[in-house]
C-alpha positions in Angstrom: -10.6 -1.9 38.2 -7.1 -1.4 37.4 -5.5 -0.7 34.0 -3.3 -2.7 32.0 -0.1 -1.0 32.2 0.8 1.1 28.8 3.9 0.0 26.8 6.7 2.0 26.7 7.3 3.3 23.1 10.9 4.6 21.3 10.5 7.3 20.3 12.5 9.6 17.5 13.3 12.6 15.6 12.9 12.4 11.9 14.2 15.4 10.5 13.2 16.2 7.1 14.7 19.6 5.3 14.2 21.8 8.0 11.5 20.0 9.7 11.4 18.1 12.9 8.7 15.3 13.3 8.8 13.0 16.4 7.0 9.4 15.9 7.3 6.2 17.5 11.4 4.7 16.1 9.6 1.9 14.2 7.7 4.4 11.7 10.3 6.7 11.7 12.9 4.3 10.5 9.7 3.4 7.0 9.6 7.0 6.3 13.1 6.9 6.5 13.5 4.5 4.1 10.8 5.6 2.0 12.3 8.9 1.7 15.8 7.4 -0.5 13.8 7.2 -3.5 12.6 10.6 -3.4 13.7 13.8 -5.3 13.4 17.6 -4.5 11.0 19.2 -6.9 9.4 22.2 -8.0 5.6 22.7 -8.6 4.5 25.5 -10.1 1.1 25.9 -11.5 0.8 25.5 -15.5 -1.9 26.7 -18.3 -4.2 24.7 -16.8 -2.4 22.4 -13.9 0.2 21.8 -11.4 3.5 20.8 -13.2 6.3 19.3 -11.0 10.1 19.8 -12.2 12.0 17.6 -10.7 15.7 18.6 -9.5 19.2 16.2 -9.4 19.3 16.5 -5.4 17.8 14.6 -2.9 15.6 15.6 0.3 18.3 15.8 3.3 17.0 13.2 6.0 18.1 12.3 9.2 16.9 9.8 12.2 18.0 10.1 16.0 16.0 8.0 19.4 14.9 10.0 21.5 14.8 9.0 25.3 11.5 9.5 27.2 13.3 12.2 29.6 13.4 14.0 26.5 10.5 14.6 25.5 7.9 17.7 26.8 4.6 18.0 26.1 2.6 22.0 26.0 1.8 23.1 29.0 -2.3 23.2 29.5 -5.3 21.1 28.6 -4.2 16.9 28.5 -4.8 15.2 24.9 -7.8 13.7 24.9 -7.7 9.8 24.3 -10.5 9.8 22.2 -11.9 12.6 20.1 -15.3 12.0 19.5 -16.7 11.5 16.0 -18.5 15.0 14.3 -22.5 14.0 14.3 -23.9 13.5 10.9 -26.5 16.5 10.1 -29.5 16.4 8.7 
């Protein structure tokens, strides 16, 4: 039995503040555009809740592809294709 051969994917780096996140290009480019309507805030916990003050700057974003020779994967145990489901207790 042979398998279907996989579909090559492009990739990318979304960089969001000081975080990098790698994601197939075609999400990357939503969150991307998602992320011009957003604002930095503050939250802070109130008398009795979270408060959230917003601030007059915006997150700093950025997109770049990423080629597959790239990209490494941790050395060690392979990612399993399927993680099997927790069993329900009793």
């Amino acid at each position: 039995m042979t398998r279907a051969p996989t579909k090559n994917v492009q990739m990318a780096c979304l960089k969001i503040g000081h975080y990098d996140y790698l994601m197939p290009a075609a999400k990357a480019i939503k969150v991307a555009e998602l992320m011009q309507d957003a604002f930095d805030c503050d939250r802070d916990y109130g008398d009795s809740d979270f408060r959230y003050t917003v601030k007059a700057t915006q997150p700093n974003v950025s997109f770049s592809l990423v080629r597959a020779n790239q990209v490494r994967m941790p050395e060690g145990e392979p990612v399993p294709a399927r993680i099997a489901k927790p069993r329900l207790l009793k």
